[in-house]
C-alpha positions in Angstrom: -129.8 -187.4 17.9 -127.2 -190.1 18.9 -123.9 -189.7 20.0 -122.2 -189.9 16.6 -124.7 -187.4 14.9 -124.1 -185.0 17.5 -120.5 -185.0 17.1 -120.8 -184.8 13.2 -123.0 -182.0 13.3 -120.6 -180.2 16.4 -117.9 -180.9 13.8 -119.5 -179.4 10.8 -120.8 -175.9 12.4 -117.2 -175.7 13.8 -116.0 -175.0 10.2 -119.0 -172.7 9.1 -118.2 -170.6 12.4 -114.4 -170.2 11.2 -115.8 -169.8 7.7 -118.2 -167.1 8.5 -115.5 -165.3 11.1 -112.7 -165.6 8.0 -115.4 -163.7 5.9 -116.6 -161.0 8.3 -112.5 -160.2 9.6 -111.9 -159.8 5.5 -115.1 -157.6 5.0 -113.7 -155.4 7.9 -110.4 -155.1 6.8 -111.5 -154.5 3.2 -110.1 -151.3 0.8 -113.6 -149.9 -0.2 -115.4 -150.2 3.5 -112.7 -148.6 5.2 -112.8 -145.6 2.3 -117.0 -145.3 2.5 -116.7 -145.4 6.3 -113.9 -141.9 6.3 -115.6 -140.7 2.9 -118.2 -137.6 2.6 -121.2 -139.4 1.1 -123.9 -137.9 -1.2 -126.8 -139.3 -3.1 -127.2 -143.3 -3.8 -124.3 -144.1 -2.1 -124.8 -142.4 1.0 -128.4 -144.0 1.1 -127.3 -147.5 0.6 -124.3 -147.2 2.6 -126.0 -146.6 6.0 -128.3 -149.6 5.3 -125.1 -151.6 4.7 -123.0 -150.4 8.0 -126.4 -151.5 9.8 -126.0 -154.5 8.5 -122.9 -155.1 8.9 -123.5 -154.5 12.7 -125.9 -157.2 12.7 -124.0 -159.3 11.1 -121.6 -159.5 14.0 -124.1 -159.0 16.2 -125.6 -162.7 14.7 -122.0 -164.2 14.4 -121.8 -163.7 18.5 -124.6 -165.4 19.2 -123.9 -168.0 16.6 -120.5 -168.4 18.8 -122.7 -168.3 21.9 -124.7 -171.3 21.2 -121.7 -173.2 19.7 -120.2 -173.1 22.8 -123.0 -174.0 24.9 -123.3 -177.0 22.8 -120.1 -178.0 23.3 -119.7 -177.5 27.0 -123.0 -180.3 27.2 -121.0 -182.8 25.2 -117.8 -182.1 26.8 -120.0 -183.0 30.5 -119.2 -187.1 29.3 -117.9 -189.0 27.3 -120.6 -191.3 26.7 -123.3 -188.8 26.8 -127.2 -189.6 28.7 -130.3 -189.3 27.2 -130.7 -186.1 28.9 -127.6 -184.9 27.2 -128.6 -185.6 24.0 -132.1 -183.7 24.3 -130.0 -180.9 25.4 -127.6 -181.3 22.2 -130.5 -182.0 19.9 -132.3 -178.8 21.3 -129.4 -176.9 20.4 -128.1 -177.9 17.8 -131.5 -178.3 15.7 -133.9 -176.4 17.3 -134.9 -172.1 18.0 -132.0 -172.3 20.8 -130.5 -168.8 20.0 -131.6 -165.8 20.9 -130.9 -162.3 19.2 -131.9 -159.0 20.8 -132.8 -156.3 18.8 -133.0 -158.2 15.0 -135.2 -158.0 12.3 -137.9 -160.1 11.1 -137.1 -159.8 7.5 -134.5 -161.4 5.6 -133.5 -158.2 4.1 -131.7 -155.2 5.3 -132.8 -154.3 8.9 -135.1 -150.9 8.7 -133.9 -148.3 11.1 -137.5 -146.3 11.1 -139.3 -149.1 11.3 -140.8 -151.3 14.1 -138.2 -154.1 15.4 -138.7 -156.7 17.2 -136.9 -156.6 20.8 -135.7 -160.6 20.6 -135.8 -162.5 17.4 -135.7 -166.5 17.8 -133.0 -168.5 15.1 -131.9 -172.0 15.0 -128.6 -172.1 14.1 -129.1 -173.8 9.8 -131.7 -170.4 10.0 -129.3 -168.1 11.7 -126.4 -169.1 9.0 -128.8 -168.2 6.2 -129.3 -164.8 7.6 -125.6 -164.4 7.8 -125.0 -165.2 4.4 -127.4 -163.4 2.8 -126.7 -159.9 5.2 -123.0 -160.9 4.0 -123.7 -160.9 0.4 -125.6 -157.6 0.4 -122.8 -155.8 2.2 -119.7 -157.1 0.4 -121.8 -156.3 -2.8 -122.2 -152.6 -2.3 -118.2 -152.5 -0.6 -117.2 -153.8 -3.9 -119.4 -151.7 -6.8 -117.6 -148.6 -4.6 -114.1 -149.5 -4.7 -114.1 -151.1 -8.4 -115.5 -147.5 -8.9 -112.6 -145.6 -7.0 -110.0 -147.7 -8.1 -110.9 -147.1 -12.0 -112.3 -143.3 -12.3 -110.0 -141.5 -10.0 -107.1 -142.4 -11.0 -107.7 -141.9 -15.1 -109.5 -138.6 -14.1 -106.4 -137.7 -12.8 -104.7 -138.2 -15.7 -106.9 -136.6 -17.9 -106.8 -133.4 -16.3 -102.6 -133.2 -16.0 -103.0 -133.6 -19.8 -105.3 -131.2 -19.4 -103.3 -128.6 -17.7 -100.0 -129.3 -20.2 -102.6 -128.8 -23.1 -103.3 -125.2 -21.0 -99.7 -124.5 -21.1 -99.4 -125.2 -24.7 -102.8 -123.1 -25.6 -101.7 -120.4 -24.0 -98.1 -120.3 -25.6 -99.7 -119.8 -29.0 -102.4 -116.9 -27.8 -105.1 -119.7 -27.7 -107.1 -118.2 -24.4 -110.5 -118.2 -23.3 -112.6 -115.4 -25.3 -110.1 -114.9 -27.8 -109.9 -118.5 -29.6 -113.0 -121.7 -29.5 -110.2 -124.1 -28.2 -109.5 -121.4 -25.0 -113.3 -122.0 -24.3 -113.4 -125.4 -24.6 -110.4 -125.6 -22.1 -112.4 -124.2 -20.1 -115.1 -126.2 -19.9 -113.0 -129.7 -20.0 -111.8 -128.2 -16.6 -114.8 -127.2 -15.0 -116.2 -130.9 -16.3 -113.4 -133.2 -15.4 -113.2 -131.0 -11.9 -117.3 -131.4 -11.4 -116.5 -135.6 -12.4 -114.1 -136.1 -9.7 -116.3 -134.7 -7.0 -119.2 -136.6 -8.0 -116.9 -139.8 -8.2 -115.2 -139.8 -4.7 -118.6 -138.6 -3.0 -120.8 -141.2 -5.0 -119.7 -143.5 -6.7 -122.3 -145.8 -6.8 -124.0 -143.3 -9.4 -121.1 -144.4 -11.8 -122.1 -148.2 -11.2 -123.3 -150.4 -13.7 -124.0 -153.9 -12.3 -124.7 -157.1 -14.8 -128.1 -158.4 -15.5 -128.9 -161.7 -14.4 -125.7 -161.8 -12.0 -125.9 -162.7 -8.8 -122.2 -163.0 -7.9 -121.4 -159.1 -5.2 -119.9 -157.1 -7.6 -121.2 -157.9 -10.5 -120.6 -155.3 -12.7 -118.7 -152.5 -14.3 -117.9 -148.8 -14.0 -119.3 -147.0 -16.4 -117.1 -143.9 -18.1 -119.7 -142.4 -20.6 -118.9 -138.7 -19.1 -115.0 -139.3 -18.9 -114.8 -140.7 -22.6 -116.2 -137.7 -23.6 -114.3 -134.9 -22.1 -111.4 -136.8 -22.9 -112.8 -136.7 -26.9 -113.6 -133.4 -26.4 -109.8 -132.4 -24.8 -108.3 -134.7 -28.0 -109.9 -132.3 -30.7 -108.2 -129.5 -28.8 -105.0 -130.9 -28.8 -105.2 -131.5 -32.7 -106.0 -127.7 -33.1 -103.6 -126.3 -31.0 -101.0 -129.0 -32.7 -102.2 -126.9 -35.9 -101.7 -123.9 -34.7 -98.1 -125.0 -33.8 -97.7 -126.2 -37.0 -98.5 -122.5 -38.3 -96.1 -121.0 -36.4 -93.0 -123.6 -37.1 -94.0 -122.8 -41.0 -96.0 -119.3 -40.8 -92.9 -117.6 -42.9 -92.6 -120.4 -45.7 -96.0 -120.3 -46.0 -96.0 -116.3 -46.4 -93.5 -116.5 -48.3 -94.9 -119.0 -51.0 -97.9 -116.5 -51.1 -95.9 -113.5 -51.7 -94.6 -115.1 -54.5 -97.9 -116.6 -56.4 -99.4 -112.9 -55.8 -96.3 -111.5 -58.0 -96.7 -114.5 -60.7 -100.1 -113.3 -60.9 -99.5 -109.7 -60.7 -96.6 -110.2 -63.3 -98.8 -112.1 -65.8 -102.3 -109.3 -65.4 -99.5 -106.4 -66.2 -98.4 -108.9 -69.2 -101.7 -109.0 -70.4 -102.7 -105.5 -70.3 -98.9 -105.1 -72.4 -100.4 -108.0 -74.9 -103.7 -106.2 -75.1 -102.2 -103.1 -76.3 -100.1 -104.7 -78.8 -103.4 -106.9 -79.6 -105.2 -103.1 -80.4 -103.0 -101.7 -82.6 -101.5 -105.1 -84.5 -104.7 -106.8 -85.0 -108.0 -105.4 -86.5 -111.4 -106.3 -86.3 -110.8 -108.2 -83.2 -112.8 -108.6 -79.7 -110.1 -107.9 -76.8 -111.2 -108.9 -73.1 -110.3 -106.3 -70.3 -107.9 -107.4 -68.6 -108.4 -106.4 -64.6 -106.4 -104.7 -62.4 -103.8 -105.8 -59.5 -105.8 -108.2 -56.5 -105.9 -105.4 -54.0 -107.5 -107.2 -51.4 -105.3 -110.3 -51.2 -102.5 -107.9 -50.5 -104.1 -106.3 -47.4 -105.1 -109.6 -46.3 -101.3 -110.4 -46.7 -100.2 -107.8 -44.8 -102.7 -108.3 -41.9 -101.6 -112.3 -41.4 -97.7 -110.8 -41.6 -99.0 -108.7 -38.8 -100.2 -111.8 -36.9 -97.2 -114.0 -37.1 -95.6 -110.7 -35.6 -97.4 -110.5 -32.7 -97.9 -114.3 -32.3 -101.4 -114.7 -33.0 -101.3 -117.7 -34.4 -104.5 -119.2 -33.8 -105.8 -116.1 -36.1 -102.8 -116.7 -38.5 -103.9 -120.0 -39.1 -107.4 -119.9 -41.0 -106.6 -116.6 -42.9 -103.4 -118.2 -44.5 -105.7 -121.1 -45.3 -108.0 -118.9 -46.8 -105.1 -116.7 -48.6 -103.7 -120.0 -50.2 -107.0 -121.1 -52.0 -107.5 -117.5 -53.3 -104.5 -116.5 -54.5 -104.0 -120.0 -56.1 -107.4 -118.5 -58.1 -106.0 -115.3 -58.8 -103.2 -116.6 -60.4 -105.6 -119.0 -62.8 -107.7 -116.1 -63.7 -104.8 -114.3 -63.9 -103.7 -116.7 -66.9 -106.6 -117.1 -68.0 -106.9 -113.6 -68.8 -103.4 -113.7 -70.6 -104.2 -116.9 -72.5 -107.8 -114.6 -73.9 -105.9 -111.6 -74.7 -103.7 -113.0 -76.8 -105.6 -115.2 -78.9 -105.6 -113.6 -82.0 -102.1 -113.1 -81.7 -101.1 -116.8 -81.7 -103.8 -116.7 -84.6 -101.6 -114.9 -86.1 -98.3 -117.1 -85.6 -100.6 -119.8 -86.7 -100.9 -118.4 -89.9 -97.5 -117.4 -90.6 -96.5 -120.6 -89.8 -98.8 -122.3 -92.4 -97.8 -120.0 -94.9 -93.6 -120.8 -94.6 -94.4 -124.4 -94.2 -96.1 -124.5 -97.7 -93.9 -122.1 -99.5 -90.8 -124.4 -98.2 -92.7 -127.8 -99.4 -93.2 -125.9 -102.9 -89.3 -125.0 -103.1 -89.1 -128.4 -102.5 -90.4 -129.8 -105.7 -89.0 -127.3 -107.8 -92.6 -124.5 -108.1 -90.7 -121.9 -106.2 -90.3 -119.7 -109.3 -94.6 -120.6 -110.5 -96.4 -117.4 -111.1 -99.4 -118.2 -109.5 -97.9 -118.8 -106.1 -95.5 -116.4 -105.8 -98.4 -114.0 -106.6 -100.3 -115.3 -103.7 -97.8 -115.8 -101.4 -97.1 -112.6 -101.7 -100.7 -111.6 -101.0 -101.1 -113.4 -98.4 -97.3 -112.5 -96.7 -98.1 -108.6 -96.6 -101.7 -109.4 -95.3 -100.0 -111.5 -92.2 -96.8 -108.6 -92.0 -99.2 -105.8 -92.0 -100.8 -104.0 -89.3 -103.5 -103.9 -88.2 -104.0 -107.4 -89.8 -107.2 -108.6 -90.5 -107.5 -112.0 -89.9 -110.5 -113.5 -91.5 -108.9 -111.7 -94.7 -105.1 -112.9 -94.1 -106.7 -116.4 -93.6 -108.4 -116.5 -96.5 -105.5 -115.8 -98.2 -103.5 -118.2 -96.6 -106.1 -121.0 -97.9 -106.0 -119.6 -101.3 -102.0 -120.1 -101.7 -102.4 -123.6 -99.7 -105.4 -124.5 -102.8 -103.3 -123.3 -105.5 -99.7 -125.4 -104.3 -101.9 -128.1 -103.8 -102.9 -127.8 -107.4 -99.1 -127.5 -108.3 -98.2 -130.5 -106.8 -101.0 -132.8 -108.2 -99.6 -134.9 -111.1 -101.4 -134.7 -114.5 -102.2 -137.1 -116.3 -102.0 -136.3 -120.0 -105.4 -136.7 -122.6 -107.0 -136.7 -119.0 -108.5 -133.0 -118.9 -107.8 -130.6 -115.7 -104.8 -128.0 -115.6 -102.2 -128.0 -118.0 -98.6 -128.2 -116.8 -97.6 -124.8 -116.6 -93.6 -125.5 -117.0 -91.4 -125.1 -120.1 -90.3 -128.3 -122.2 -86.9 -128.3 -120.6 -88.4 -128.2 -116.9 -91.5 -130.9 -118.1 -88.2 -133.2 -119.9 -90.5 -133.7 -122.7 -89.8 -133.6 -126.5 -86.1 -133.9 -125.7 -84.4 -135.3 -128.6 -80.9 -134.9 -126.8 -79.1 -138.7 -126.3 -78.0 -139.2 -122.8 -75.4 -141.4 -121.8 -76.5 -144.8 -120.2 -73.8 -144.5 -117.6 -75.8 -141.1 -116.4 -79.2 -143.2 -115.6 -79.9 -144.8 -111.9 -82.1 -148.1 -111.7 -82.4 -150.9 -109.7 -83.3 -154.4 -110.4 -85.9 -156.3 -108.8 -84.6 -159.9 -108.5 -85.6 -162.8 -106.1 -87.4 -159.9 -103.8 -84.4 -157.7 -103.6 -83.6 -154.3 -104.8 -79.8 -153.9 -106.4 -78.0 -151.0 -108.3 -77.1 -151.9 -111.4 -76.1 -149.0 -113.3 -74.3 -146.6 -110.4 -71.1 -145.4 -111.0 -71.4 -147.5 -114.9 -68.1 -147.0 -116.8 -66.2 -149.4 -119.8 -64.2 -151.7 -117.8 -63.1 -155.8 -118.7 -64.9 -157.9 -116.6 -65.1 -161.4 -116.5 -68.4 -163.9 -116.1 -68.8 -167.6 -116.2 -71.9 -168.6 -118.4 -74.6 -171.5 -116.9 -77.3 -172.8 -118.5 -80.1 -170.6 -118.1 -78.0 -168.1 -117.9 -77.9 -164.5 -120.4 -78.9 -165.8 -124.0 -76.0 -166.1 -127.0 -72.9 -166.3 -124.7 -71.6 -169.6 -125.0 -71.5 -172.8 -123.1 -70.4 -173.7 -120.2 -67.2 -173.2 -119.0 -66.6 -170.5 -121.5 -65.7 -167.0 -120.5 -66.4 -164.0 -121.7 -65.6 -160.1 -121.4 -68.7 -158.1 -120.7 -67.1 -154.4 -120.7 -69.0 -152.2 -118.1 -71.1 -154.6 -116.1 -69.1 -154.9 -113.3 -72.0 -152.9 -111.7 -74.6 -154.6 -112.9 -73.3 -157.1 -110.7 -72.1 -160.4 -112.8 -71.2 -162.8 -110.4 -74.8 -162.8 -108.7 -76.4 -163.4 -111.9 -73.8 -166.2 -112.7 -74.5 -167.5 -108.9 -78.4 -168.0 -109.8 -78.6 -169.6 -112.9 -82.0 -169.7 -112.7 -83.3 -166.1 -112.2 -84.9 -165.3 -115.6 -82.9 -163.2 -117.9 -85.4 -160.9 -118.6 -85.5 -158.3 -115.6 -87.6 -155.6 -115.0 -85.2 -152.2 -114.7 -86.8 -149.2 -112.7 -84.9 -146.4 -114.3 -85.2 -143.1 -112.2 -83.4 -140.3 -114.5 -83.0 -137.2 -112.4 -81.1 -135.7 -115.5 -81.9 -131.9 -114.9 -85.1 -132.1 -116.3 -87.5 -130.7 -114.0 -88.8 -133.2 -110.9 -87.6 -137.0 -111.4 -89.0 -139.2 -113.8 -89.5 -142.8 -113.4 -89.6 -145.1 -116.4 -90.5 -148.9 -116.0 -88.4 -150.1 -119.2 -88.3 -154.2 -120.2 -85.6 -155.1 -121.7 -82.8 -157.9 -122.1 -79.8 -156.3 -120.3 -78.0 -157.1 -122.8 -80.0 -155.2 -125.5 -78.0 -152.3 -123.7 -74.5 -151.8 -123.9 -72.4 -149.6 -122.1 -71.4 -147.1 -125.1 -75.1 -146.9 -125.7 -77.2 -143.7 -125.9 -80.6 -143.7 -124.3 -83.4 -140.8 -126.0 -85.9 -139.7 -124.4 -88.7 -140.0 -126.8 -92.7 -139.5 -125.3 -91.7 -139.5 -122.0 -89.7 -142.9 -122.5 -86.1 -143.7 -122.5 -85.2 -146.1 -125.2 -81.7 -147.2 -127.3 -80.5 -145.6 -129.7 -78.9 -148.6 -131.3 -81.8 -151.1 -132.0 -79.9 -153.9 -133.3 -78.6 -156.6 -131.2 -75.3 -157.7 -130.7 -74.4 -161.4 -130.5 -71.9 -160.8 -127.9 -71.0 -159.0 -125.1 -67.5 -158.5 -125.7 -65.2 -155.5 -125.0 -64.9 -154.7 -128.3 -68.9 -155.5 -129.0 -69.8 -152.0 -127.4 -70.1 -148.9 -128.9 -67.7 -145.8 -127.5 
């Protein structure tokens, strides 16, 4: 080596020796090395710890020599200024070649054994000594990390797990939920004893709770792993939730009991109604199946009684699944309960069925004028005192109820005469036929059908002066023009709309409904000129069809044209 690639080299192993003494002060002074040395150490990490404190030893122990020949070299090139070839084979010998000198090392790269054989002086140069250094170094700060990422994560959340732990304790045993008496108590219990067994294991090896990183080479590669704390703290969670339902029993325990005491009555209240219907059912009805009706639920009621009891003396965690239980059956009593009512008395709202049918029918008879008919009233009467009777049998009151709806049915059919089927049982006066009596036009109803509309044109019909101006196209024989006439009593039929539409024909069809006391109405469809009719005229009813009396037409529609 020359002058310049000595000091290059002097310069550069300067900065790895304050490199290597910066690394070695900072692995002293670490966190985790200073808790594993004053830690009590059990299984994997007290194995691997005394291999790393013996390296860590040597590791200084390399650094001083290191130092050592550092300084030698320097004191040789320090001698001149311009340095001798005897200078520089001293340099280049100790800087390059085996020129230090370790007592005690050993001749693996890996950790030292301490049972093994060992070498009494190991020889380095100083690129082979640095090697060793780092790689001691890297083994060391690897297992000083893993433990303190360890400490520094499990500790500390184990801790707060278990002062939830004890408040969940407190809370347990506020509501009666204690070991041997309630499955949460118990699991309390063993969320102690685990999360008490976890922290021991943690703090005295915590290198069993290590998971490093495949493929990573990097000290500390890795990650605490927490599969035993997640679960205790799963396992204290679904505590929590039952003892937060079991404080949810007590804050409603008496609304609940309450609401129980009360469906119990509704359903003791509706069995004693049936057994009262199935009595009546007995001795009203005849020939009729009745269901027994059971009695009072007996059993729900000293379940009742016993979770009354437990919300005195505070047991809720007992309270809490037998009022679940007492809500889903008494919710069933009360259904069968119902149930029971809703059977027993069938056969009376039969019955009220029936009776029902029976008015509905004799009211739509009154209604078209068959209340006084033979024939019904004798089975309406039949079939009344069968319904009104008791016992009543109710196959034979239904029959008779069909009979009396077949025979108003018949009534209200209309015949057709010449046609066959019933006669029409009615008198001439009720059927309006064969009357030879004139009636008054002004007594008749109709209504004209003109341009799509419906108008009355003979209400409220008396002899009055009314006044009409004629078009052509208009009524036929009244003039031109212009001219005006007096058409006595149409002031109804509405003149002014006919004179406003010349062009509606004069020939109208009339729909004349004549409810003239004649039995049910009668509708007539009657063509004639309006004219043809005067307002003094009689209408007979002759066949079943109104016609004039006066045939003849009149060539005006004067006042004094109509007949009084």
């Amino acid at each position: 080596m020359d002058r310049d690639e000595v000091d290059r080299a002097l310069v550069r192993l300067d900065a790895e020796h304050e490199a290597i003494e910066t690394s070695l002060l900072a692995l002293q002074d670490h966190a985790g090395r200073r808790l594993l040395e004053g830690a009590r150490l059990t299984g994997t990490t007290h194995e691997r710890w005394l291999g790393t404190e013996a390296q860590i030893t040597l590791l200084w122990t390399y650094f001083d020599a290191y130092a050592g020949a550092l300084n030698t070299a320097r004191e040789v090139r320090e001698r001149r200024r311009w340095p001798n070839r005897d200078d520089l084979l001293e340099l280049t010998r100790l800087l390059r070649g085996q020129s230090v000198t370790v007592a005690g090392g050993s001749s693996s790269g890996a950790a030292p054994s301490i049972t093994g054989p060992a070498k009494l002086t190991e020889q380095f140069t100083l690129e082979e000594l640095v090697a060793r250094m780092n790689d001691l170094y890297a083994h060391s700060l690897d297992m000083v990390v893993a433990a303190d990422a360890v400490w520094s994560a499990l500790p500390a959340r184990i801790d707060l797990l278990a002062a939830e732990l004890q408040r969940t304790r407190q809370l347990a045993h506020s509501v009666g939920v204690r070991p041997g008496e309630h499955p949460s108590g118990d699991d309390l219990e063993r969320i102690t004893r685990e999360l008490t067994a976890l922290r021991e294991q943690v703090v005295s090896d915590p290198l069993a709770f290590w998971q490093p990183t495949r493929g990573s080479s990097a000290p500390g590669g890795g990650r605490p792993h927490t599969d035993r704390y997640d679960h205790a703290a799963r396992a204290l969670e679904d505590v929590r939730r039952e003892i937060d339902a079991v404080l949810t029993v007590r804050q409603d325990a008496e609304a609940r009991l309450g609401r129980l005491r009360d469906v119990l009555s509704r359903a003791d209240r509706t069995l004693a109604e049936a057994r009262s219907a199935r009595g009546e059912v007995l001795a009203k009805i005849a020939a009729s199946e009745v269901p027994a009706v059971s009695g009072p639920p007996t059993a729900l009621q000293e379940q009742l009684a016993m979770a009354a009891d437990y919300r005195r003396n505070a047991q809720w965690h007992r309270l809490s699944p037998l009022l679940e239980s007492l809500e889903e059956k008494a919710e069933d009593e009360l259904l069968r309960a119902r149930e029971s009512l809703t059977a027993v008395t069938a056969p009376l709202a039969v019955r009220a069925e029936l009776r029902g049918r029976l008015d509905a029918y004799k009211a739509k008879v009154a209604r078209h004028g068959l209340a006084e008919d033979p024939v019904l009233i004798e089975r309406y009467d039949a079939a009344r005192r069968m319904l009104w009777s008791a016992p009543c049998d109710l196959r034979v009151a239904e029959q008779a109820v069909l009979r009396y709806q077949q025979a108003a049915a018949d009534a209200l059919t209309p015949r057709v005469p010449h046609q066959g089927g019933p006669t029409d049982r009615r008198g001439k006066h009720e059927r309006g036929e064969r009357q030879t009596a004139a009636v008054p036009a002004a007594q008749v109803h109709g209504f004209v059908r003109g341009r799509g509309r419906r108008r009355d044109v003979l209400r409220h019909l008396r002899p009055r002066p009314g006044r009409v101006r004629e078009r052509h196209g208009g009524l036929p024989g009244h003039g031109h023009h212009g001219r005006r006439a007096q058409r006595p009593g149409l002031a109804g039929l509405g003149q002014r709309r006919l004179a406003r539409h010349p062009r509606q024909h004069p020939l109208l069809p009339v729909v004349l409904v004549a409810p003239l006391g004649l039995g049910p109405a009668l509708a007539l469809d009657v063509e004639r000129y309006v004219g043809a009719v005067g307002v003094g005229a009689q209408l007979r009813l002759v066949g079943g069809v109104l016609r004039p009396q006066q045939a003849r037409r009149r060539p005006g529609l004067g006042a004094a044209g109509a007949a009084p």
